[in-house]
Backbone as ProteinMPNN parsed JSONL, in Angstrom:
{"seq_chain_A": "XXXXXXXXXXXXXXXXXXXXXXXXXXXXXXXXXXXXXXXXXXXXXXXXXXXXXXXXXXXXXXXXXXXXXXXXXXXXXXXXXXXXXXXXXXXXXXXXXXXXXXXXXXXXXXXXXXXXXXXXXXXXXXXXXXXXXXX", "coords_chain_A": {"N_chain_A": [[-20.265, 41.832, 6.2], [-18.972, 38.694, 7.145], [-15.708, 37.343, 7.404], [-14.021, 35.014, 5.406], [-12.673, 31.745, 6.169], [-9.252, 31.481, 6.296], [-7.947, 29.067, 4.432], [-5.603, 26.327, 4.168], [-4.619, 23.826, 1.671], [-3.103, 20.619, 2.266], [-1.014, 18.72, 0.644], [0.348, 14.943, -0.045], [2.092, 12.533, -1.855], [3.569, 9.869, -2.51], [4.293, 7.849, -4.463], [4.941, 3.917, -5.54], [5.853, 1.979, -7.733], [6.523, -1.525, -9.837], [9.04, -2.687, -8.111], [9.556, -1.275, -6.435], [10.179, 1.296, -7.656], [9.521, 5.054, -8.089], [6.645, 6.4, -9.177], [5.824, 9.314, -11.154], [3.476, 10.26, -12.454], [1.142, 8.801, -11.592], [2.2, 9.489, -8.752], [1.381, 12.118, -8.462], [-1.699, 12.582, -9.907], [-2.377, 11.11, -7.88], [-1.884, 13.263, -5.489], [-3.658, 14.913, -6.73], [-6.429, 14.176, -6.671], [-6.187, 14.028, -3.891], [-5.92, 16.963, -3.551], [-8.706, 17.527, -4.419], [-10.71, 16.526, -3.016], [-9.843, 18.39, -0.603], [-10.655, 20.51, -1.624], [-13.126, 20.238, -1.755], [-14.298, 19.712, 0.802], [-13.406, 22.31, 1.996], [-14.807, 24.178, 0.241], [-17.531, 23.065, 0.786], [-17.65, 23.818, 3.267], [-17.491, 26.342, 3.873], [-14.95, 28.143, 3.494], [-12.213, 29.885, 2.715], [-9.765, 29.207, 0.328], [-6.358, 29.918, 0.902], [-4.038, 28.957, -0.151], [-2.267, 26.162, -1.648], [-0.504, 23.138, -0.925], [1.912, 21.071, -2.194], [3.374, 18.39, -2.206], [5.376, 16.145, -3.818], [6.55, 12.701, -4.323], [7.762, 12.33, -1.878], [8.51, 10.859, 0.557], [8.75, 8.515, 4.292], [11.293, 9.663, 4.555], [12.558, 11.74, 3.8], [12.867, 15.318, 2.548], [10.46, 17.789, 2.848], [9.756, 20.34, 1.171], [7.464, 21.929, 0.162], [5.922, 21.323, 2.708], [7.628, 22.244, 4.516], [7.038, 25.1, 3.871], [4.615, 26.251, 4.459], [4.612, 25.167, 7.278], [5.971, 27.684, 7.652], [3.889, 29.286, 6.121], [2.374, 29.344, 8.375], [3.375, 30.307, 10.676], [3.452, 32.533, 10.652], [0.739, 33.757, 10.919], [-0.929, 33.589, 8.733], [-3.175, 31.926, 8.514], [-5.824, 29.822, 9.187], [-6.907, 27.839, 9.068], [-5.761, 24.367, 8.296], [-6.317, 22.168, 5.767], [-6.298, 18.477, 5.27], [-6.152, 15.699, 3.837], [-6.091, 13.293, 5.274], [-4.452, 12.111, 8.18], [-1.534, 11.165, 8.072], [-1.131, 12.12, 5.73], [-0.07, 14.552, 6.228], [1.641, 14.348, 8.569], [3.869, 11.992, 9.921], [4.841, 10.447, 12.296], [3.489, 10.061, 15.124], [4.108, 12.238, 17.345], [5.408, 13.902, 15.222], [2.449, 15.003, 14.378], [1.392, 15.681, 16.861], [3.803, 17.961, 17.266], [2.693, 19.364, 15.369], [0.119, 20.121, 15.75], [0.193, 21.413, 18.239], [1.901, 23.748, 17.318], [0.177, 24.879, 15.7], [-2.1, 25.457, 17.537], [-0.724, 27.368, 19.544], [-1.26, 29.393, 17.303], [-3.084, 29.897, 16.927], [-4.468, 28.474, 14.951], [-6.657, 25.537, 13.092], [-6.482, 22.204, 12.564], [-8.191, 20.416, 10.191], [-9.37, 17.352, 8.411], [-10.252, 16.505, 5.585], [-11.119, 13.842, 4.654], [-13.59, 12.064, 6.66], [-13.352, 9.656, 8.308], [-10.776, 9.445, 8.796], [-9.356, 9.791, 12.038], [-7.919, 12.671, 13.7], [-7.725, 12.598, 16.158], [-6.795, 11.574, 19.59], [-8.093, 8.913, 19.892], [-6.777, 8.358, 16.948], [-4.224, 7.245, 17.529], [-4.282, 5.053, 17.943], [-5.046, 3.504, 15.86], [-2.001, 4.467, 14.607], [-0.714, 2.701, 15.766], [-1.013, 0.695, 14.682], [-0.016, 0.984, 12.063], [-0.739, 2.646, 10.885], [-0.32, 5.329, 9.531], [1.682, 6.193, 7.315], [3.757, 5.667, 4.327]], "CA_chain_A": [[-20.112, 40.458, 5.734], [-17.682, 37.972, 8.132], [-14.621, 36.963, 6.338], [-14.078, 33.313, 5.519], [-11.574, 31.04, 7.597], [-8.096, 31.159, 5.476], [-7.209, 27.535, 4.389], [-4.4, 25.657, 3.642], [-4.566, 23.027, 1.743], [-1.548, 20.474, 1.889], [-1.245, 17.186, 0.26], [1.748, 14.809, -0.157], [2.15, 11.434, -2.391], [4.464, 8.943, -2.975], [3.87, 6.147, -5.227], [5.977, 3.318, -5.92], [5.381, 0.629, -8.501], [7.017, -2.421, -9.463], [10.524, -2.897, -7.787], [9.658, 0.037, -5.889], [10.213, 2.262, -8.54], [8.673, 6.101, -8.195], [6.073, 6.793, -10.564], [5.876, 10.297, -11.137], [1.905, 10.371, -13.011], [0.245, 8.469, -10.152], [1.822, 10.576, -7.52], [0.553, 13.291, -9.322], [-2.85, 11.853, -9.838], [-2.563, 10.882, -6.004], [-2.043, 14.495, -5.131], [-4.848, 16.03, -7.172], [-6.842, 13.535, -6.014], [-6.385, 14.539, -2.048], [-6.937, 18.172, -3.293], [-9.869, 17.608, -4.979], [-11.548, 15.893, -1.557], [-9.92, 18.999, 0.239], [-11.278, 21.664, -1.802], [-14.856, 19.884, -1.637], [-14.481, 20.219, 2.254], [-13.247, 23.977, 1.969], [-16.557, 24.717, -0.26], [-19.218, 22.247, 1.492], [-17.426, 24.826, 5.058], [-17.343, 27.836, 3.818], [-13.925, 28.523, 3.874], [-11.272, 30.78, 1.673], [-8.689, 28.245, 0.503], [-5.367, 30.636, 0.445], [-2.656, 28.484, -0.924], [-2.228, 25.24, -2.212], [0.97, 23.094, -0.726], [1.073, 19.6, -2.672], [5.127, 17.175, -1.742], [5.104, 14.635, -4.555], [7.573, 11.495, -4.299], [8.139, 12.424, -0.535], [8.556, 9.477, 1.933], [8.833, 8.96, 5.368], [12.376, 10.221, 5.041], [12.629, 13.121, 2.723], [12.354, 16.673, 3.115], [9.652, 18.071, 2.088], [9.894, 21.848, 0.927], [6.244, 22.22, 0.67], [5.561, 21.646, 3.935], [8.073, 23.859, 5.459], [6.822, 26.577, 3.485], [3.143, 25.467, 4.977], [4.773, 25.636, 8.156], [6.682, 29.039, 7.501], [2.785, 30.479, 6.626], [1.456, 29.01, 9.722], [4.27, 31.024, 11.716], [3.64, 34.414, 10.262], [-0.307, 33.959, 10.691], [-1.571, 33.934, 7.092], [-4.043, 30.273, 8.041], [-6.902, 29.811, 10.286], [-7.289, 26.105, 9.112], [-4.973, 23.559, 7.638], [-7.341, 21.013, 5.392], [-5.648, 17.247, 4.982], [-7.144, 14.265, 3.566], [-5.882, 12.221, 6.35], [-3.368, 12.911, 9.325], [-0.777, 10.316, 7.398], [-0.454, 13.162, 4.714], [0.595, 15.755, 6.887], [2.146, 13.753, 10.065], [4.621, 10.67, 9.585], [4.139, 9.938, 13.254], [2.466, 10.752, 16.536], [5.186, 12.954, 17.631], [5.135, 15.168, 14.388], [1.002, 15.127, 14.514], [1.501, 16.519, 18.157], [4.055, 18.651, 16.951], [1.769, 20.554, 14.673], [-1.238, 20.524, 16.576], [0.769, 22.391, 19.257], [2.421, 25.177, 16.556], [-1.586, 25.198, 15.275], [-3.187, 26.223, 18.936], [-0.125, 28.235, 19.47], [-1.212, 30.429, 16.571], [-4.948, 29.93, 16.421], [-5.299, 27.506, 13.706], [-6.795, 24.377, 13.405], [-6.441, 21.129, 11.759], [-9.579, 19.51, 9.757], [-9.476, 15.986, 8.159], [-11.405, 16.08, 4.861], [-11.843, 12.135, 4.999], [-14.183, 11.939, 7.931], [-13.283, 8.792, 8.686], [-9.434, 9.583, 9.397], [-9.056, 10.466, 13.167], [-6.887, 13.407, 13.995], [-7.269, 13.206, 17.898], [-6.232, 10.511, 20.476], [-7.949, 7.996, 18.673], [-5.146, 8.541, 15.943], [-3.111, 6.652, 18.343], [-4.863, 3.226, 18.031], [-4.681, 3.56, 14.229], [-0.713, 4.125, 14.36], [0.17, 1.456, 16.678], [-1.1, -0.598, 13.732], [0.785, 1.139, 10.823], [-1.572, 3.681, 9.544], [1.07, 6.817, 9.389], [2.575, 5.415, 6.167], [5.002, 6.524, 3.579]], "C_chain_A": [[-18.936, 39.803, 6.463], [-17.241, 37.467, 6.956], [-14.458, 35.305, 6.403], [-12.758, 32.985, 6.116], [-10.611, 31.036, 6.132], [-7.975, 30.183, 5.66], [-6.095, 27.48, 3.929], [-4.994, 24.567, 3.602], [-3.411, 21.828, 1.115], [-1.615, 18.908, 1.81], [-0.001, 16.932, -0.178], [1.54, 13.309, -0.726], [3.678, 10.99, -2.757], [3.808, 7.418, -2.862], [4.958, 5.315, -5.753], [5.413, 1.946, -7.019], [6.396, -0.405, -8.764], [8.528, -2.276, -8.827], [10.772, -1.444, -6.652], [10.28, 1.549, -6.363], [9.183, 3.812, -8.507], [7.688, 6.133, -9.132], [5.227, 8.376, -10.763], [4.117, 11.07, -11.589], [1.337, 9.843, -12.203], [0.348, 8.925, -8.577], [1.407, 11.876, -7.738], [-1.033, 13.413, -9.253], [-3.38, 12.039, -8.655], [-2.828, 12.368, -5.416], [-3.117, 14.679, -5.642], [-5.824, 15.205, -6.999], [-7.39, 13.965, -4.253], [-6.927, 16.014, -2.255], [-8.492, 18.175, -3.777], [-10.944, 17.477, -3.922], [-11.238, 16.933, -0.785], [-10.137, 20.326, 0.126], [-12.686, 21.199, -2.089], [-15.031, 20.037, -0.191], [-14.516, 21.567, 2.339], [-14.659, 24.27, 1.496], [-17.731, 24.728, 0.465], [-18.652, 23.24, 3.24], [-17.269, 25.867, 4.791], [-15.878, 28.354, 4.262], [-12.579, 29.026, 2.434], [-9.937, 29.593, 1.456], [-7.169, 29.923, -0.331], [-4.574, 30.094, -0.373], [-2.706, 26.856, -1.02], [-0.725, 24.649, -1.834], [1.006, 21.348, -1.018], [3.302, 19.27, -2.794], [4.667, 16.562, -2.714], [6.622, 13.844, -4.256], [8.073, 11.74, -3.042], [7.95, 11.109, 0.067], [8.763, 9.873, 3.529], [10.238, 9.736, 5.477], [12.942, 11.324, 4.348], [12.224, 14.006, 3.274], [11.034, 16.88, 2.09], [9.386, 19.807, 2.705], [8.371, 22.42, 0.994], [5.243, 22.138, 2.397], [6.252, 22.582, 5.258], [7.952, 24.824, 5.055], [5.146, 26.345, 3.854], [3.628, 26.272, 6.623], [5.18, 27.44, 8.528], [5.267, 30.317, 7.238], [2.018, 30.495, 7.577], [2.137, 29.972, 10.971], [3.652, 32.484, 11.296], [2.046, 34.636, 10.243], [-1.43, 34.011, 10.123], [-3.101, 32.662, 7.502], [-4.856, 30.52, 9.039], [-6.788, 28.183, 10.587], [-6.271, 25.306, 7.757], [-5.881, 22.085, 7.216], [-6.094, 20.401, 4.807], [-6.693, 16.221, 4.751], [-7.0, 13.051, 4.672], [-4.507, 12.363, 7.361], [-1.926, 11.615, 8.919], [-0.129, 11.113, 6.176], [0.741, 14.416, 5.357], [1.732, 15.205, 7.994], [2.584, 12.761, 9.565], [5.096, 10.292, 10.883], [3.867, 10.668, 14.225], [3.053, 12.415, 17.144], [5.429, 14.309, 16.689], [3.899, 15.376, 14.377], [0.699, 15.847, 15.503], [2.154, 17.642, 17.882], [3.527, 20.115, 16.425], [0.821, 20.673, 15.043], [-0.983, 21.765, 17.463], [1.363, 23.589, 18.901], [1.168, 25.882, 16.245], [-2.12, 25.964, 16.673], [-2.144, 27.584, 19.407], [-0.442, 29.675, 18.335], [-2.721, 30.755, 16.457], [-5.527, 29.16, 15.3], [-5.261, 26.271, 14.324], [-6.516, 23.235, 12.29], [-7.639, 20.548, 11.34], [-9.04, 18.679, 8.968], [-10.779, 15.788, 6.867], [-12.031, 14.858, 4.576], [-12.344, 12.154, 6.206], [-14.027, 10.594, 8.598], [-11.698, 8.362, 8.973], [-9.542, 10.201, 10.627], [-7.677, 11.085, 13.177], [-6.387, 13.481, 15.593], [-6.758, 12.004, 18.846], [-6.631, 9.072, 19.922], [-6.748, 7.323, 17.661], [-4.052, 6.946, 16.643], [-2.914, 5.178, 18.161], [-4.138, 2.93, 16.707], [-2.684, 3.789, 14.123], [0.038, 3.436, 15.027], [-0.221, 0.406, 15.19], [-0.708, 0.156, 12.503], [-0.071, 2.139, 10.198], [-0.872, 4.633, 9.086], [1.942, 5.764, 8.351], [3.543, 6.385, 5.27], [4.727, 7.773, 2.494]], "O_chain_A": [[-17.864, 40.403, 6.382], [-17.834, 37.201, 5.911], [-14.757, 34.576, 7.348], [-11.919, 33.807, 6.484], [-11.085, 30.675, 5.055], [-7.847, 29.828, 6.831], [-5.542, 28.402, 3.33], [-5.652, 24.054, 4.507], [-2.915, 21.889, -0.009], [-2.094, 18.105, 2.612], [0.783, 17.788, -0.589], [0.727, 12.692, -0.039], [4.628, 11.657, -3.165], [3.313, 6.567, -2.123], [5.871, 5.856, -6.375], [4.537, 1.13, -6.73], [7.323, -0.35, -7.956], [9.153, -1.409, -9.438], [11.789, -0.869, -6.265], [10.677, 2.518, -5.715], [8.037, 3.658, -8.929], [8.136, 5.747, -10.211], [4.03, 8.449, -10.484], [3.691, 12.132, -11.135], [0.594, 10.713, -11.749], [-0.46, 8.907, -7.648], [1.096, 12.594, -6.788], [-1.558, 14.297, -8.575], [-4.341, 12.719, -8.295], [-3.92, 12.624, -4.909], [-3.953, 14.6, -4.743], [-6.698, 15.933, -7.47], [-8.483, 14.117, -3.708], [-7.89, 16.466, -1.636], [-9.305, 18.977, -3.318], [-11.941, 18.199, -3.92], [-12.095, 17.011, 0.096], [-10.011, 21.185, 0.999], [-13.383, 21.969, -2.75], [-16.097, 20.584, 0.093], [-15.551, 22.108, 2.726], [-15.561, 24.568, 2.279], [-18.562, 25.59, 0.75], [-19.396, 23.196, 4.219], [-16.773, 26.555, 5.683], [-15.728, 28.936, 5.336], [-12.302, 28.369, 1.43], [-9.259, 29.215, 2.412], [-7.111, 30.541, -1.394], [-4.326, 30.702, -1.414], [-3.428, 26.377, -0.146], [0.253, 25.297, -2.206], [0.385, 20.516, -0.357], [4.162, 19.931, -3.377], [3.462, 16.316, -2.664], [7.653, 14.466, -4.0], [9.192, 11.23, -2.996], [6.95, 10.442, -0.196], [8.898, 11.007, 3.989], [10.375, 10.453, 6.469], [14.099, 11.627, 4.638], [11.451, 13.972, 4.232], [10.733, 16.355, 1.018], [9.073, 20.317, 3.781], [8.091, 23.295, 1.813], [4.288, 22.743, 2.884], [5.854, 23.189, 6.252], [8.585, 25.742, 5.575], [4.565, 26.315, 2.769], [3.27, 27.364, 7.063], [4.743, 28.156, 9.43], [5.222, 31.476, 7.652], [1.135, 31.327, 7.789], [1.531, 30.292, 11.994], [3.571, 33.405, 12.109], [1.73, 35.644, 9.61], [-2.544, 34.305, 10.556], [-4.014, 32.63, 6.677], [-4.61, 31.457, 9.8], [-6.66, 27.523, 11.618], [-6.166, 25.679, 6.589], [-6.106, 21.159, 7.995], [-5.188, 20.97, 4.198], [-7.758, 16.003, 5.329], [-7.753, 12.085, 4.79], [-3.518, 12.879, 6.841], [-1.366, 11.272, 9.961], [0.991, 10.913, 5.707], [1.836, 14.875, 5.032], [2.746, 15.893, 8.113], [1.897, 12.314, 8.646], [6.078, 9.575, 10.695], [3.996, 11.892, 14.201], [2.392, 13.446, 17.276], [5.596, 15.445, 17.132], [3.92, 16.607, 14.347], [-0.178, 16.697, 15.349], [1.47, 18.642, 18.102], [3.723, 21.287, 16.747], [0.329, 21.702, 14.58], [-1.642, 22.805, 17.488], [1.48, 24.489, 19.732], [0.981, 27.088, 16.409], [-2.523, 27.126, 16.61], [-2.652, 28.687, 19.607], [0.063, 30.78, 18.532], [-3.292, 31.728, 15.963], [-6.671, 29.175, 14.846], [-4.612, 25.818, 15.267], [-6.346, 23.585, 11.122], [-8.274, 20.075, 12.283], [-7.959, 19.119, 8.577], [-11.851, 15.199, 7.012], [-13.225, 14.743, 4.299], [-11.474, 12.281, 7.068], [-14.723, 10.472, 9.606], [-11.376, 7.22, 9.302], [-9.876, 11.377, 10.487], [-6.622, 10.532, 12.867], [-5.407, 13.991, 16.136], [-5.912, 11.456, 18.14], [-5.809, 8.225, 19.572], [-6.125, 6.262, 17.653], [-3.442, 6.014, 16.12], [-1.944, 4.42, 18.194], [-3.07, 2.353, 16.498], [-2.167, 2.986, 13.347], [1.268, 3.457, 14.985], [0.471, -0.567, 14.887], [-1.419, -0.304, 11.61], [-0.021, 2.371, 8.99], [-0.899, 4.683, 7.856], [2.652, 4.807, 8.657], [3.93, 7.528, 5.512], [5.676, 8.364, 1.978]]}, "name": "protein", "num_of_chains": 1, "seq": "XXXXXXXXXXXXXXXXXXXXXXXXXXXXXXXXXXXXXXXXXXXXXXXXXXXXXXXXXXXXXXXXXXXXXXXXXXXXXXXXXXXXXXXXXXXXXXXXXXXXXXXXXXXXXXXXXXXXXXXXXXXXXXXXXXXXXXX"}
C-alpha cells in the first residue's frame, strides 16, 4: 500500500474591527475557516495531514511562532506538502513566497493552494503589485 503525502496545514488570521481593534472570535472563525477548505483539499488528494499550524492576530509585522515551527518541520523533513488557502496566508511578500518555495524544493516539498483561484507561481506577481499579499 503507498504511503500518503505528509501535509501541513498552516493558516494565519488577523481581524480588525472598528477602530482597528483585534477581534479575537473572528480571527478564530477566520482560521478554522481556512482549515476547513485545507483539510477538504488534503481529503478530495489523498493526502495524510500531519500537523496543524494556525497564527491568529498576526500581521504583516509580527512574529509568528507557528510558522517557524512549520518551518523548523520543513527543515528536519517531516512534510511532503504544505496546504494554504492562499499564498497571502503563508507569504507577506514576493520575497518571503520565493523564500519558501526555495527551502520547499530544497527539501522535496511542495506548496498547494487550496483556493484554486489563488496563484502561487509567477502569476502571483501581477496580483501583488496590486496589493493582494495583505495583513
Amino acid at each position: 500500500m503507498p504511503t500518503l503525502p505528509r501535509a501541513a496545514v498552516y493558516a494565519r488570521s488577523r481581524v480588525s474591527g472598528p477602530g482597528g481593534v483585534q477581534n479575537p472570535q473572528s480571527e478564530a472563525l477566520a482560521a478554522a475557516e481556512q482549515i476547513t477548505v485545507c483539510r477538504a483539499y488534503t481529503a478530495a488528494h489523498g493526502m495524510d495531514v500531519v500537523d496543524e499550524y494556525v497564527d491568529l492576530g498576526v500581521g504583516v509585522r509580527d512574529k509568528r511562532p507557528e510558522y517557524d515551527r512549520l518551518i523548523a518541520d520543513l527543515d528536519t523533513g517531516r512534510l511532503d506538502v504544505i496546504i494554504i488557502e492562499g499564498p497571502d496566508r503563508v507569504a507577506r511578500s514576493l520575497r518571503e513566497r520565493d523564500a519558501l518555495q526555495e527551502r520547499c524544493e530544497a527539501v522535496g516539498c511542495q506548496v498547494h493552494l487550496a483556493n484554486p483561484g489563488c496563484p502561487w507561481d509567477d502569476d502571483a506577481k501581477i496580483f501583488a503589485s496590486i496589493g493582494a499579499f495583505g495583513s
